[in-house]
N, C-alpha and C positions, 0 to 999 in steps of 0.2 A: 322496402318497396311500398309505396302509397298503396292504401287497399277498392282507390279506384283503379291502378295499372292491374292489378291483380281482378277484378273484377273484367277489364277489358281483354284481358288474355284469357281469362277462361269464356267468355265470349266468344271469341274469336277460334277457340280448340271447338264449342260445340258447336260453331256455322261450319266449318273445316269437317266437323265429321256428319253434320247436314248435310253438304256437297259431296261428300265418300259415297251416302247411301245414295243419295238420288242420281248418283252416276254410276256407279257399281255395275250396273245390270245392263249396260251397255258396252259395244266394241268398236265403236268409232264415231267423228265427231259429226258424222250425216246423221249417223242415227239417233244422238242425243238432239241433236238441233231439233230433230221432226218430232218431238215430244217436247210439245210445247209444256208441260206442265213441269217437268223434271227441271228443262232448260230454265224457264221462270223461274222457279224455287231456289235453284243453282245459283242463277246472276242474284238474285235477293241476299242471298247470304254472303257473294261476293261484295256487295254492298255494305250488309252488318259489318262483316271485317275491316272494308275501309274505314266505317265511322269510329268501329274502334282503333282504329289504329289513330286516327284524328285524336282522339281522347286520351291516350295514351299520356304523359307528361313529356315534357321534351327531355327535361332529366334523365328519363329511362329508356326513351329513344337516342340520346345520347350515348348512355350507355352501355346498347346492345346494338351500337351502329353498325355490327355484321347482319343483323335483318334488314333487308331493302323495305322501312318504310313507305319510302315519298313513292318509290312502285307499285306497293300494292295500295295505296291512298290512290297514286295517278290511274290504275286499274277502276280502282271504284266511281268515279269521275266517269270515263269512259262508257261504262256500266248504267251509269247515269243520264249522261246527258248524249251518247250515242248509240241506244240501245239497239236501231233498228240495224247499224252500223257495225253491230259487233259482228266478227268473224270467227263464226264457231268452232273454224282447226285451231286458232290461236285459243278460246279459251280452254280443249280440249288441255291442247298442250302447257296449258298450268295447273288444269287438273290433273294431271297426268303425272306430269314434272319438277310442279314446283310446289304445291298444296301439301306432299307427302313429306317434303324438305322443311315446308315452315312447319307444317305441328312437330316434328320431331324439333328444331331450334327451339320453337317456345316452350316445348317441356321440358327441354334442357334449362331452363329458365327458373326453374323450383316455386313456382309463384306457390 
């Protein structure tokens, strides 16, 4: 493994466990929404991840083509460029649902 891909995975584990703590203390996606600082923080490190994921080598996205890349890059885009747009049950529900699935893949990953 290049020890930029390895550099962007572990990146991407500590915006993932960013996004754990500043959502933890919540129970639903009204209530994170209305905290704007947590919410901000949150979509920020949604962002980190996409760019890492951008950097990533395509070799090793290649290789680990069971994580939805071009997803979570297409997520960070959104993030991006439709921030006022974004729909806070939906990013709930990948904090929720999908955030706890990818760190567990990428550290199956032994970087």
């Amino acid at each position: 493994m290049l020890s930029k891909d390895s550099f962007c995975l572990e990146t991407i584990i500590e915006s993932i466990d960013r996004i754990t703590e500043y959502t933890s203390g919540f129970t639903s996606a009204d209530e994170f929404n209305n905290d704007y600082r947590n919410f901000d923080a949150t979509m920020m490190n949604f962002m980190v991840i996409g760019e890492m994921v951008e950097k990533l080598s395509e070799d090793f996205k290649r290789k680990h083509n069971h994580i939805e890349w071009t997803k979570i890059k297409g997520f960070r885009n959104i993030v991006a460029h439709d921030y006022f747009g974004i729909d806070a049950e939906e990013v709930w529900q990948i904090i929720k649902n999908k955030i706890p699935d990818l760190k567990t893949e990428i550290e199956k990953l032994n970087f």
